[in-house]
C-alpha positions, 0 to 999 in steps of 0.5 A, a space after each residue: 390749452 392755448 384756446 382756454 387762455 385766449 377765450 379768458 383773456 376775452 373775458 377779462 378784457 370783456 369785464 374790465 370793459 363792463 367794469 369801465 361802463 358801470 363807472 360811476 358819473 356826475 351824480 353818483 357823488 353831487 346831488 342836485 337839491 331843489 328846495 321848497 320856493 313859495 308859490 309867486 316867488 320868482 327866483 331870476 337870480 342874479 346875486 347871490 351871498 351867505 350872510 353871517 347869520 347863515 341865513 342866503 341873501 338872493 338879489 334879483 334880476 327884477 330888482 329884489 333883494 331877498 333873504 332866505 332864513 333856515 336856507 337848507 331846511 325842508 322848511 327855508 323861510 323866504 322874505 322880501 328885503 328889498 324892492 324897486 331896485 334896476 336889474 341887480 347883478 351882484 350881492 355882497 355883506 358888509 358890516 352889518 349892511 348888503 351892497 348891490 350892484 344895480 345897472 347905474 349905481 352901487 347901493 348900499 341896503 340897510 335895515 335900520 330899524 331891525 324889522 327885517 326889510 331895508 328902510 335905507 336906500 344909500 347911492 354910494 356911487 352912480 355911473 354914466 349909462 347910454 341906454 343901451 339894453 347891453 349895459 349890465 353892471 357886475 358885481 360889486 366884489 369885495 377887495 381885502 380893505 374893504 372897497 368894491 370892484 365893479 365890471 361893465 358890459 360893453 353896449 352892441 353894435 346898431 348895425 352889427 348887433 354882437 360888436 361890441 362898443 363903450 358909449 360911456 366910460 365904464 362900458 367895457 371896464 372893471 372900476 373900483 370905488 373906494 371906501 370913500 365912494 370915489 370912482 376908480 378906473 381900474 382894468 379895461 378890454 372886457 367885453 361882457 364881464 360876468 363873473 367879477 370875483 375875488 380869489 385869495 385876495 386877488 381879483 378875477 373875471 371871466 368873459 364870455 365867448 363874442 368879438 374879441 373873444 374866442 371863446 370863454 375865458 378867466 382873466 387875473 386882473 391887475 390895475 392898467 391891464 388890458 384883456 384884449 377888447 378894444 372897446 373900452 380903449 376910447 377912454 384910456 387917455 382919460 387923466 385918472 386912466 391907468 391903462 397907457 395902451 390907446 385906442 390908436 395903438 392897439 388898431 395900428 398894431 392890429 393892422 400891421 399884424 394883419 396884413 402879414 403872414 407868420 413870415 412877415 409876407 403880404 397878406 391880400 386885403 380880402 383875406 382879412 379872416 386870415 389874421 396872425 391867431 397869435 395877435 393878443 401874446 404878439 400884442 403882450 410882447 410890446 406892452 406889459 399891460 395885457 393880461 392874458 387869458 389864465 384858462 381858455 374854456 373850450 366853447 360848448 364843451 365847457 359852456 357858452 356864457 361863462 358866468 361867476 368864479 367861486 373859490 372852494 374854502 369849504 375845508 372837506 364839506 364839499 369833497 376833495 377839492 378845497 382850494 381849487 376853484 369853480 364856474 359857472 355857465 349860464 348857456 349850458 347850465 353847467 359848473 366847471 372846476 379850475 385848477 390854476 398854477 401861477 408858472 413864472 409869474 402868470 396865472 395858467 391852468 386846466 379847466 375840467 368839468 364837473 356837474 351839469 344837469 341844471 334847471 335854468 343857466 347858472 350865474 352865481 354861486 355861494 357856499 353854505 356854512 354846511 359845504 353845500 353849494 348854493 346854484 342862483 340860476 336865469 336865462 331871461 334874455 340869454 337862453 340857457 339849457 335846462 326847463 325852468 327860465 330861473 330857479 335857486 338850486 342846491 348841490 351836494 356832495 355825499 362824501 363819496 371819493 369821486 376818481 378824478 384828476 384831482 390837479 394838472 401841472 405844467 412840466 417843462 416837458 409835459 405835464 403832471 396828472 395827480 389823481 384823487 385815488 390810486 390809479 392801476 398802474 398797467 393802465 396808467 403806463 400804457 401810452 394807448 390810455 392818452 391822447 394830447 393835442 393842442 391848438 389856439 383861438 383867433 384874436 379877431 372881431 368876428 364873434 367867436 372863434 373856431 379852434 385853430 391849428 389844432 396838432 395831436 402831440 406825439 407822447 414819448 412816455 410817462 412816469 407813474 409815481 411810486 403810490 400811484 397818485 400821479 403820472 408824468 407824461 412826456 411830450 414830443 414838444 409843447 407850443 407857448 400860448 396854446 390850450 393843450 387838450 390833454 385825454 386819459 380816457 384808458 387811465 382806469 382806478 386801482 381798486 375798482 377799475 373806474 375810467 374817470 369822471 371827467 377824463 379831459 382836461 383843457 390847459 392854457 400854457 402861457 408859459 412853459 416851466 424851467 426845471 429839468 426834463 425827464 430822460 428817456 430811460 426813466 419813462 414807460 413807452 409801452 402801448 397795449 394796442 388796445 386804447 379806450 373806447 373814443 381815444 386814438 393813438 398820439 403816435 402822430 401829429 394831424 394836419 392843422 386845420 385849415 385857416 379859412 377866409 370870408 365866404 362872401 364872395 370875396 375870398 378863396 371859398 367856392 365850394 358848391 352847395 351839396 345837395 348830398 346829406 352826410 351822415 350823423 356820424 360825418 357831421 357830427 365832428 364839423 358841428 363840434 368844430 364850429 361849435 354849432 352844438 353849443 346852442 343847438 341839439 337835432 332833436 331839441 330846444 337849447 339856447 337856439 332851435 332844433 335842427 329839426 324845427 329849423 328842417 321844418 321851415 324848408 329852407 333850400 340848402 342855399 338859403 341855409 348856408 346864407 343864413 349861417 353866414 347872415 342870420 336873421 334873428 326876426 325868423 325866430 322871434 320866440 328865443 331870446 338869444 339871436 345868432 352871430 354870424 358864422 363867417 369862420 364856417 368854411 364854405 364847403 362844411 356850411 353846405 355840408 350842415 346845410 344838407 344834413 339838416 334837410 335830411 331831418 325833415 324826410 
């Protein structure tokens, strides 16, 4: 007897895991539609809006406005409307005419005498250019009156191409232009701003990953803030400025920061990789103005240029998230869902995935009147996933309930997971289902940042709500300003036994909420012993991770080149931390070359660990992206990814 129970509970056990793998994925609820384009029509999409009519204006990165009648037809009818316009990144409606902005001017775009192409050509305001190839121009954006903001990328380095510099005022700046067409300076310390957007009448960006930026970002924007680039500073003590931080006080305040450790000890110059990660919130508890980052997109799990935030106002047409907010990301050609919260005055919230599997990297997004989502997608210059250079998408959901975490809310304990369906509630109450850690991004002007004291978060319980819709769980200590990875993946649905979608959430916690905490008495600290595949016990914390020095020599790094190859399965890990796999595969094409054709070359292990650090972007003239330099790549991990790719080439 006692044999038969145990050969039925490995069968249960063994379907409940069969059950887990037949979960359905991404595509099992949102389609991805790619309508009819006319032969000759390149689509390199950089703006994209539904008109009234529900017709689709497209601008161009070629300069072209088009207009797209009957959009979701089999039969869309494509006509040219404008033409002859400077790299359009943005597209916008208003009354009756389309605004765009080009990379020197805001136009206005008017079809005059109703034969369906623009006779009217208006400069409603022109900004100051240098030249530089860096400077796009983003937007325009509505603003509830009816006046436009606009964002402007900084211009590069001539020495260090990725650093980021403001040659002419706007470089690095979110400007308005009011009714009137004046120019406005509005918010600066942007770098490459592309997803300038509007949510409920409040203005957003999103940042891409580069110095002073660790890594992808969604900002609120409010006039005078700064979001932590120092480029645009040089033009804060202009009159009608209204940003009061300079230049001089963000460097002074840098400088003393740097050259002290977290106990206000002595740093050694050469050590200057070492800087306080906690710079920017340091920086916030001295001047108001800066705006912190309301969600961290984790680089290369959520994408790597992270493009245009759009709000879901679709009410049901495309699924269950109305409300909630979705971006882009042109390098990895993915979408991302955003649930924001506004906790003790600031925007803070999780960034959780949601489609990917695009032709070309997607930059701009609009709802059709029928809740599908329209997808403008380009990768000239940038490099993106997918097999197309550009392209015009749709996505669609059928009406299928997907088993998702449907929000994510900071507790002054923890955090509260509602779902978009029951949960099974034996899974949802053995602690072996969760994982928690948490850890921080450098503030630095180094180009990205690897994550950075990253502790697993011991959980002490959790409390599952009477339906079965949401789960409390219960932290051993939450730390302010950090992103808090936070993993379900033993969570199962009630009726079907589905593991979720997407089971992890990345939370940025600006700050932690007041209210009262749970007791123990009210929580379920029980453990199965038998975690999902890929989760692991919170039971303990890790050591943080190492901070690490420059590798030129100067610091402390002195780990001898390995001729040893690790394994896939040793490697892996160091390439996710550096976020290597964010721009390369082992076996194909991504934003970079594959590992296999960099085997190929028959780099000595030397001289590939040279060129993470120093890269040489004229080796590999047939991609358009160049590579950063790498110096946060610890010395020892370096020869390690040096001799792995080696391998490759036996």
């Amino acid at each position: 007897m006692k044999k038969l129970i145990q050969i039925t509970f490995i069968f249960l056990a063994t379907l409940n895991v069969l059950k887990a793998q037949e979960s359905p994925k991404e595509e099992d609820f949102y389609k991805i539609v790619t309508p009819p384009i006319p032969e000759g029509i390149i689509l390199e999409v950089g703006g994209l809006t539904t008109m009234p009519n529900g017709s689709l204006a497209i601008s161009t990165r070629r300069g072209e406005v088009w207009i797209v009648d009957n959009p979701t037809s089999r039969s869309p009818y494509f006509r040219k409307f404008a033409t002859g316009l400077h790299e359009i990144l943005g597209l916008a409606y208003k009354e009756g005419a389309l605004y765009c902005a080009q990379r020197g001017e805001l136009t206005k775009l008017v079809d005059k005498n109703g034969d369906g192409k623009a006779d009217v050509y208006e400069t409603v305001y022109q900004w100051p250019l240098s030249g530089h190839y860096h400077e796009y121009s983003f937007g325009p954006k509505l603003a509830p009156d009816g006046s436009f903001f606009v964002s402007g990328n900084v211009a590069f380095g001539d020495e260090e191409w990725w650093r980021g510099e403001s040659r002419v005022p706007t470089r690095g700046w979110i400007f308005h232009i009011t009714n009137d067409g004046k120019y406005e300076p509005y918010a600066t310390g942007v770098r490459s701003p592309a997803g300038i957007s509007m949510l409920n009448g409040e203005l957003f960006y999103t940042d891409n990953q580069g110095d002073w930026m660790g890594t992808g970002a969604i900002f609120q924007v409010k006039k005078g803030g700064f979001m932590g680039h120092p480029a645009g500073l040089k033009w804060a003590g202009l009159p009608n400025s209204p940003v009061k931080l300079t230049e001089r006080q963000f460097f002074a305040e840098r400088d003393n920061r740097q050259n002290k450790d977290a106990n206000g000890r002595a740093i050694k110059p050469e050590n200057t990789l070492n800087e306080t990660p906690q710079f920017l919130y340091q920086l916030k508890e001295k001047y108001d103005m800066v705006q912190l980052p309301a969600v961290w997109l984790p680089y290369g799990v959520h994408g790597v240029s992270t493009a245009e935030l759009i709000l879901d106002d679709t009410k049901g047409g495309f699924g269950p998230f109305t409300g909630q907010v979705f971006v882009g990301d042109q390098g990895q050609s993915n979408i991302m869902r955003i649930v924001m919260e506004k906790v003790k005055g600031e925007y803070q919230g999780a960034s959780i995935g949601f489609r990917s599997g695009f032709q070309s990297g997607v930059l701009r997004m609009a709802f059709d009147k029928d809740g599908s989502m329209f997808v403008g997608e380009t990768n000239r210059g940038w490099g993106s996933a997918g097999d197309a250079n550009q392209g015009l998408q749709r996505l669609v959901w059928n009406g299928k309930m997907p088993f998702e975490m449907y929000t994510v809310k900071a507790q002054p304990d923890g955090f509260e997971i509602e779902f978009t369906m029951p949960v099974d509630r034996k899974s949802a109450e053995d602690l072996d289902s969760y994982k928690v850690s948490s850890y921080l991004y450098k503030h630095y002007p180094v180009y990205g940042s690897p994550q950075i004291n990253l502790e697993d978060v011991k959980i002490k319980g959790v409390k599952v709500s009477d339906d079965n819709k949401k789960v409390r769980i219960v932290l051993d200590g939450m730390r302010q300003y950090y992103v808090h990875k936070i993993s379900l993946e033993g969570v199962r649905a009630a009726t079907n036994s589905w593991s979720l979608v997407h089971p992890d959430a990345y939370y940025t916690l600006n700050n932690i909420p007041d209210g009262e905490k749970l007791k123990v008495s009210e929580l379920k600290t029980t453990r199965s012993g038998a975690a999902a595949t890929g989760s692991a016990s919170s039971t303990g914390s890790s050591s943080p991770a190492k901070e690490h020095v420059s590798p030129d020599g100067k610091g402390k790094q002195t780990a001898a080149v390995s001729s040893k190859a690790p394994t896939w399965a040793e490697i892996k890990p160091i390439l996710e931390k550096n976020t290597c796999l964010a721009c390369h595969a082992a076996d194909k094409k991504v934003v970079g070359p594959s590992y296999q054709d960099v085997a190929k070359r028959k780099y000595s292990n030397e001289k590939i660990v040279d060129l993470i650090y120093n890269p040489k972007p004229e080796n590999w003239p047939d991609y358009a992206t160049p590579m950063a330099p790498m110096p946060q790549v610890p010395k020892a991990e370096a020869a390690k990814i040096a001799a792995w790719i080696n391998s490759l080439a036996k």
